[in-house]
N, C-alpha and C positions, 0 to 999 in steps of 0.2 A: 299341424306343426307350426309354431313360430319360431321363422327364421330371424337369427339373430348375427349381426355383422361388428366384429371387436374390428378397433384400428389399435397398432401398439401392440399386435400380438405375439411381437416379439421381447415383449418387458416382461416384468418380473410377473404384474396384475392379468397382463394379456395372457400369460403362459396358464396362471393357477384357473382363470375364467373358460381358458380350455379346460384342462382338465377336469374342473368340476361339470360344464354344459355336457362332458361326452357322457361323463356318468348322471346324468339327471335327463328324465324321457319327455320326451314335446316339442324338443330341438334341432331345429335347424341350423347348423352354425358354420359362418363365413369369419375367416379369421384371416386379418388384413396387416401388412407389415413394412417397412422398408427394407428391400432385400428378398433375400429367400429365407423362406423357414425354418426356423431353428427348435422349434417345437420336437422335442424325441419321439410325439407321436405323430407319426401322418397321415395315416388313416382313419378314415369316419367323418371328415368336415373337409371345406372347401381352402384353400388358401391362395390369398390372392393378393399380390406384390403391391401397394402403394406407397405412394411420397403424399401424406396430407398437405404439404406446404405448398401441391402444387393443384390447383383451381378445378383444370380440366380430368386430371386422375378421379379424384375424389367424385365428380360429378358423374363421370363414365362408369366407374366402382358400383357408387349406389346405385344409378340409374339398372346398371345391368342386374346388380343380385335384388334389387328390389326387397330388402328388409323390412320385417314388419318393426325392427329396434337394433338403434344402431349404439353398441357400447365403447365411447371416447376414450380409450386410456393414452392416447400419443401425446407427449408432450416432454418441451422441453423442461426440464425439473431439476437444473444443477443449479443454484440460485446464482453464486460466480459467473457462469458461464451466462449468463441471463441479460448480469452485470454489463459485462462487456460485449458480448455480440447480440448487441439491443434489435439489431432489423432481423435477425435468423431467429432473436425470440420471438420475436413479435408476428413471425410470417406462420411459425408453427403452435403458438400459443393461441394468437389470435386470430389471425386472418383464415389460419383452416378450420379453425370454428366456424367465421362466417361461411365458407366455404361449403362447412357441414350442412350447417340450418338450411342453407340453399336446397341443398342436393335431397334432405330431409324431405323438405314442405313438396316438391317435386314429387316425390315417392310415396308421401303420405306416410311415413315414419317417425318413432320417438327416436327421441334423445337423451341417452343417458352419459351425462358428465363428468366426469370427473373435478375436482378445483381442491382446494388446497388452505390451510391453516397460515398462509403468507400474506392471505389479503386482510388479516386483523394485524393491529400495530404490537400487540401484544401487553397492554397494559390490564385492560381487565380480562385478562382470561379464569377459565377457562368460558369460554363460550357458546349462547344456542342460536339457533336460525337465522334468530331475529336482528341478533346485533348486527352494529353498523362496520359495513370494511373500512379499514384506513390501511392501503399496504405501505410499507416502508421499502419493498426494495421493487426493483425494475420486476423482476420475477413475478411477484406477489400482484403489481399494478397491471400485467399481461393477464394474470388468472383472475382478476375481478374484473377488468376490460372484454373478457372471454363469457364470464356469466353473465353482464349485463346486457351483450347481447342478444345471449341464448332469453333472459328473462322478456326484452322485447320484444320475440319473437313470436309467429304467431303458429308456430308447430309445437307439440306436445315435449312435454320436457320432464327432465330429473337434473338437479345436480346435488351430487354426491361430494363433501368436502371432508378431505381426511389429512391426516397428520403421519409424517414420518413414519413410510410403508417399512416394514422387515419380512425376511421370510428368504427360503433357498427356492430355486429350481436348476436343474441342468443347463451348461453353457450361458450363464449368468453375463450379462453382459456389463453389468453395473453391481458395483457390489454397496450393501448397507449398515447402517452403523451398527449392528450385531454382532455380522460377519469381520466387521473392520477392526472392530473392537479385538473380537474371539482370534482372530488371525495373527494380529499384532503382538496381544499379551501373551499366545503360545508361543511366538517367534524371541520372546524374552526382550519387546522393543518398550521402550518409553514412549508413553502416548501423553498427548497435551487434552486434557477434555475439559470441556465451558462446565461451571457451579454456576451457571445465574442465568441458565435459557429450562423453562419445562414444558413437557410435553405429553401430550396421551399417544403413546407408538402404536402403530398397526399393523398387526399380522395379514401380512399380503390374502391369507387363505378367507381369513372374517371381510375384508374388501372385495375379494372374488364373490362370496356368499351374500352380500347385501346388494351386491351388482345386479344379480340374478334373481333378489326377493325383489328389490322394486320393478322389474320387468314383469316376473309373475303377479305381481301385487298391481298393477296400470300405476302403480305412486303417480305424481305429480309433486313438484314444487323441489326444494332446499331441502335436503336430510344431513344430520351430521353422520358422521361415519368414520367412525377411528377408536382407538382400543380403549379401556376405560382407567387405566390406571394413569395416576398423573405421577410421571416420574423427572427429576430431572436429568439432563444428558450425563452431567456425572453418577447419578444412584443407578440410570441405565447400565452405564457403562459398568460398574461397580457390581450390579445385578450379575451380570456376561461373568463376569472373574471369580463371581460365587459358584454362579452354574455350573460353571469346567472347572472350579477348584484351581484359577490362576492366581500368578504376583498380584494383587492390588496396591502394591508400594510402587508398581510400575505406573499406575494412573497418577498424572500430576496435575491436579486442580487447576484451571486457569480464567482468568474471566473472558467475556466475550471481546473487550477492548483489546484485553493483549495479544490476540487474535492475526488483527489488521487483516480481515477478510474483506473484497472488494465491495461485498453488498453487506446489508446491516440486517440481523435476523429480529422476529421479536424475542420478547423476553419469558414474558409467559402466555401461551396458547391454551390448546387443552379444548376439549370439545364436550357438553352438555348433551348425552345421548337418547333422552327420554323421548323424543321423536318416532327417531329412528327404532325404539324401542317396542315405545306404542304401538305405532301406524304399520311397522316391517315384520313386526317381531327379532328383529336385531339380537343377536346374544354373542358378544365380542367374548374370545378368551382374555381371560388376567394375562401377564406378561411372562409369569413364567410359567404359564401352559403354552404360551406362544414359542417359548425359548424349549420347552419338550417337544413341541412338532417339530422346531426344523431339529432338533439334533435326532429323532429318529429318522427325519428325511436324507440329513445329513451323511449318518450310518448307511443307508439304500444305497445312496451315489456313490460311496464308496464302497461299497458291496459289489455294484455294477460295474466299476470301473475298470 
């Protein structure tokens, strides 16, 4: 069995990487959180309360469950919020990374990462492996400061870099631009959405599932990892109002400037997937097969409720 230990198990990516580990055989799985568990399932895997941002948790954590592969999904990811409270980014962005590698090399355990389409400036997107990061906002310069650690380091590693996660699960804690969008335009509200930011979205469920291949697979190195259509935030949002047959006169065009958001996004991202294609066997849904999973998942919660 290889035991495998998620931090962030209480996110969107933590919750579906359960659910996919308990249905796939070989699994040992430790699922790690701040807080208590909010997983609707609690049976079948270990769950075990930690704060990454703090040194000695995190060291005690690994030491004790001894994981053969530890999956990173904790992090802060509001870009705003990044902005502004630079040392609580910095202490769970980056410092609990180092923290990780620590506890890792200790253990004799991989590292599989998470990171993010923030640390490009976003001039020539879309982008592969190899390109060079330039982040533009505090956010983005925590999550390249986070892998060039991990890159340093001399324990065994993956990072995984994706682009604007979607997808449902129960007791959501953070909701995403699908949901915000799909929410909004039912509720008959006028929504302000960027024409001059693009991106390749990712079904939370395709990021759980490339988690799990590079672990089966020993990967090593930079994989890209994110959906493969390149849409922008408005044709996204636009997409959402086809899907459910909403107002689209309610979507109002706006550029990123008129905004005045505290951090500065790039413009265009977009991710080069032939990597992760190759080497994983990677096979991301289009967007709006992404957009028929959660609305069947959708339909269940409400079914259950």
């Amino acid at each position: 069995m290889i035991k495998i230990l998620i931090t962030g198990s209480n996110g969107l990516l933590g919750k579906k990487l359960i659910n996919l580990i308990l249905n796939t055989t070989g699994f040992d799985l430790v699922a790690t959180s701040k807080g208590k568990n909010r997983h609707p399932i609690q049976q079948g895997y270990t769950y075990a309360s930690l704060d990454i941002a703090q040194a000695h948790q995190v060291a005690t954590i690994i030491n004790h469950y001894q994981p053969h592969i530890v999956i990173h999904t904790a992090a802060i990811t509001n870009v705003d919020i990044c902005h502004t409270e630079r040392e609580l980014c910095w202490q769970v962005n980056v410092s609990a990374v180092a923290y990780l590698i620590d506890a890792c090399r200790k253990a004799n355990c991989r590292l599989i990462h998470l990171s993010t389409d923030f640390i490009f400036d976003g001039k020539n997107g879309p982008y592969t492996e190899n390109d060079t990061p330039n982040p533009l906002s505090y956010y983005g310069q925590s999550k390249w400061a986070a892998e060039q650690l991990i890159m340093q380091s001399d324990i065994q590693w993956v990072i995984l870099r994706t682009i604007l996660v979607y997808g449902v699960v129960k007791n959501l804690s953070r909701s995403n631009i699908v949901l915000w969008a799909k929410n909004a335009l039912q509720k008959g509200e006028t929504i302000n959405v960027v024409n001059d930011q693009w991106r390749t979205p990712t079904l939370a469920e395709d990021l759980a599932t490339i988690c799990l291949l590079a672990a089966q697979k020993n990967a090593q190195g930079i994989y890209n990892a994110s959906g493969k259509d390149m849409l922008s935030i408005l044709e996204l949002v636009q997409a959402v109002a086809d899907f459910y047959g909403l107002d689209k006169s309610l979507i109002n065009p706006v550029t990123s400037a008129s905004l005045n958001q505290a951090a500065i996004r790039p413009a265009k991202t977009g991710f080069i997937l032939d990597k992760a294609m190759a080497d994983l066997g990677y096979t991301p849904h289009s967007f709006t097969q992404g957009l028929k999973i959660m609305d069947k998942q959708l339909k269940e919660l409400d079914k259950n409720v």
